[in-house]
C-alpha positions in Angstrom: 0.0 0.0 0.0 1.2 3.4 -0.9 1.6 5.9 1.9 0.3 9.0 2.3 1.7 12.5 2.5 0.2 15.3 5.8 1.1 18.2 5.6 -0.4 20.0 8.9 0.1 23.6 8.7 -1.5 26.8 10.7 -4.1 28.7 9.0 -4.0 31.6 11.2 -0.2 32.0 10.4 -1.7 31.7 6.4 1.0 29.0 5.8 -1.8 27.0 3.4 -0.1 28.1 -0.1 3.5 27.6 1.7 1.7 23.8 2.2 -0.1 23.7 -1.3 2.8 24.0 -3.4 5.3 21.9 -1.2 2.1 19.3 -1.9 2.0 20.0 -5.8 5.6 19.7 -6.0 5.5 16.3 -4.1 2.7 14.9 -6.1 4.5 15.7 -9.4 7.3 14.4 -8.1 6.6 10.9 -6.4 3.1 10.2 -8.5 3.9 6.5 -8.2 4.7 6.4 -5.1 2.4 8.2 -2.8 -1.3 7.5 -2.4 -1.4 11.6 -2.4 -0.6 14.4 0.0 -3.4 15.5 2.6 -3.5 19.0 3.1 -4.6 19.5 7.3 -5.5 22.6 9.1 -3.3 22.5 12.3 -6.0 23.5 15.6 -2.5 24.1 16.8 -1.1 27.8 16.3 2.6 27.9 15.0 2.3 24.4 13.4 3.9 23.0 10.5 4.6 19.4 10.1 5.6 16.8 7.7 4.8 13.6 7.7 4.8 10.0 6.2 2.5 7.5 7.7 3.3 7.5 11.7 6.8 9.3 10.8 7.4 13.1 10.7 9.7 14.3 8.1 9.6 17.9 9.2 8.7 19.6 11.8 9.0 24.0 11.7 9.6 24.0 15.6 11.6 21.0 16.4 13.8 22.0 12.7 13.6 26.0 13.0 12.3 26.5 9.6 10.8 25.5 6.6 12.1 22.6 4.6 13.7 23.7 1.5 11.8 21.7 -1.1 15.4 20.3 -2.8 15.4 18.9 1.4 11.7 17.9 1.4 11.8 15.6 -1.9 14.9 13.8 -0.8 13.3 13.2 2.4 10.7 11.8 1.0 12.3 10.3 -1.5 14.6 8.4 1.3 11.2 7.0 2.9 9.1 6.0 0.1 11.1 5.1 -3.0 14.8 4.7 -1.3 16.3 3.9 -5.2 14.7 6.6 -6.9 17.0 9.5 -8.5 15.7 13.1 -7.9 17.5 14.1 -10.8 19.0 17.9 -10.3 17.4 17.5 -6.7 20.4 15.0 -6.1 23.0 17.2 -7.3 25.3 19.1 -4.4 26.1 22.5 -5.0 29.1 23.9 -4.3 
């Protein structure tokens, strides 16, 4: 079974287009390999979390910011499709 994508974010900080592109990039990204991303008002002021199944990827206050999305994807990547090649997302810059 494919797993799904939360992205819990805090509407009152207005962090839901921050959450709906990191979830269009995912989903263009890992099609095949995600069931989809779930977009999830936070009741929880400040919050901003990442997660796969039971596992959170990212978390804004345990991390102290954002995840860059190059960061995000190979995350991800690492969880649900270890083998897969993020193309110029895998590159290290200098």
């Amino acid at each position: 079974m494919k797993p799904t994508i939360i992205i819990e974010y805090c509407p009152k900080c207005n962090w839901m287009m921050r959450a709906a592109y990191m979830a269009q990039e995912l989903l263009t990204t890992f099609t095949d390999d995600v069931n989809g991303v779930t977009l999830k008002p936070s009741e929880v002021s400040g919050r901003y979390t990442i997660s796969v199944g039971e596992e959170t990827l990212f978390d804004r206050k345990r991390d102290g910011h954002f995840p860059e999305i190059k960061e995000l994807k190979q995350a991800v990547r690492d969880k649900v499709n270890p083998g897969k090649s993020l193309g110029h997302s895998d590159r290290h810059t200098l």
